[in-house]
C-alpha positions in Angstrom: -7.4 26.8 1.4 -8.5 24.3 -0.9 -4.9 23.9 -2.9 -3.7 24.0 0.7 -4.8 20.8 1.4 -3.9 19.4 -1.9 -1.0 20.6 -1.3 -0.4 18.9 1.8 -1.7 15.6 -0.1 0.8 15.3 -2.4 3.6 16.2 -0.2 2.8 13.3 1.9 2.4 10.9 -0.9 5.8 11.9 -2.2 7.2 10.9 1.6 5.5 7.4 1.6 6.6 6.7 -1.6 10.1 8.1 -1.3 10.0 6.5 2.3 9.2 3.2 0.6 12.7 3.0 -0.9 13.6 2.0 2.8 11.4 -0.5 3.6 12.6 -4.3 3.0 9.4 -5.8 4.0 7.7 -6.4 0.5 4.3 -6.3 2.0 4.9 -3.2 4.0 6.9 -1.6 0.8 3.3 -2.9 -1.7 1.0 -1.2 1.1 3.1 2.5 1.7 3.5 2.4 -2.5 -0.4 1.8 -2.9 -1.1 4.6 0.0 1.7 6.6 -1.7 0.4 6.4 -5.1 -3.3 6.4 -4.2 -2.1 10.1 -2.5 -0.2 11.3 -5.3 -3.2 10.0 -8.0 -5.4 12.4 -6.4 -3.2 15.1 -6.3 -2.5 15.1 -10.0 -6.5 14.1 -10.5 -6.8 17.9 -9.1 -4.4 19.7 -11.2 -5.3 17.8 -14.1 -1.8 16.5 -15.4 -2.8 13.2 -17.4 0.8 11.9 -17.1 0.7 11.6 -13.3 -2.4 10.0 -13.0 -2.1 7.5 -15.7 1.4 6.9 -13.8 0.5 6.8 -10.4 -2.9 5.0 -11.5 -0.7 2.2 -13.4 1.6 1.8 -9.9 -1.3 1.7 -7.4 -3.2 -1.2 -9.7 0.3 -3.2 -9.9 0.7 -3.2 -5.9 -3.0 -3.7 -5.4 -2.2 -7.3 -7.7 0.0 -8.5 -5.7 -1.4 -7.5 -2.7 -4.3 -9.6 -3.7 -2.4 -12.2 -4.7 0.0 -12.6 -1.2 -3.5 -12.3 0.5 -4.7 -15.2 -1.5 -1.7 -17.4 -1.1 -1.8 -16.5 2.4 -5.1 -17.6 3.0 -5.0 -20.6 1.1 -1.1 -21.8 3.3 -3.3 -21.1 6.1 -6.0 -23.1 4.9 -3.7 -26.1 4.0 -2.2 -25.9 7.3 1.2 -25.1 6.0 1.2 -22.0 8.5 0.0 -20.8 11.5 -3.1 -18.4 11.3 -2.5 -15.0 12.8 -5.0 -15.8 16.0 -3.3 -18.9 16.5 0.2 -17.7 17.1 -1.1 -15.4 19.8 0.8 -16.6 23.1 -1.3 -17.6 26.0 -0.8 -17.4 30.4 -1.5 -19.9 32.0 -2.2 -19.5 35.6 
């Protein structure tokens, strides 16, 4: 039952990350290729293939980066005013 589920884990992983391909949103594509890989880097934790997880570890810490870094730069257009915050843009009814 146990390499059922891992099983199941890694075929998921492979369909976010294969899925990914598709996406043209770069944030969306860096957060279903961290999910993916984070999936995938467990899998091959389980069965012990070193090349997998250094591979999979090495592509989750890359999106992770810039995940980071578009959070940071983000914050700080937010902060300067250069655009909207995310509670801000919310529309409003007025009665």
């Amino acid at each position: 039952m146990e390499n059922l589920v891992y099983d199941i884990i890694s075929w998921v992983g492979l369909t976010i990350c294969i899925g990914a391909f598709f996406i043209k949103d770069v944030l969306w594509l860096r957060l279903a290729t961290l999910i993916g890989c984070s999936l995938l880097f467990v899998y091959y934790s389980h069965i012990a293939i070193p090349q997998g997880v250094i591979s999979n570890l090495l592509v989750l810490l890359i999106n992770a980066y810039y995940l980071v870094r578009f959070a940071s730069a983000r914050r700080k257009a937010i902060s300067d005013g250069k655009i909207s915050s995310p509670a801000s843009s919310v529309l409003t009814t007025e009665n």
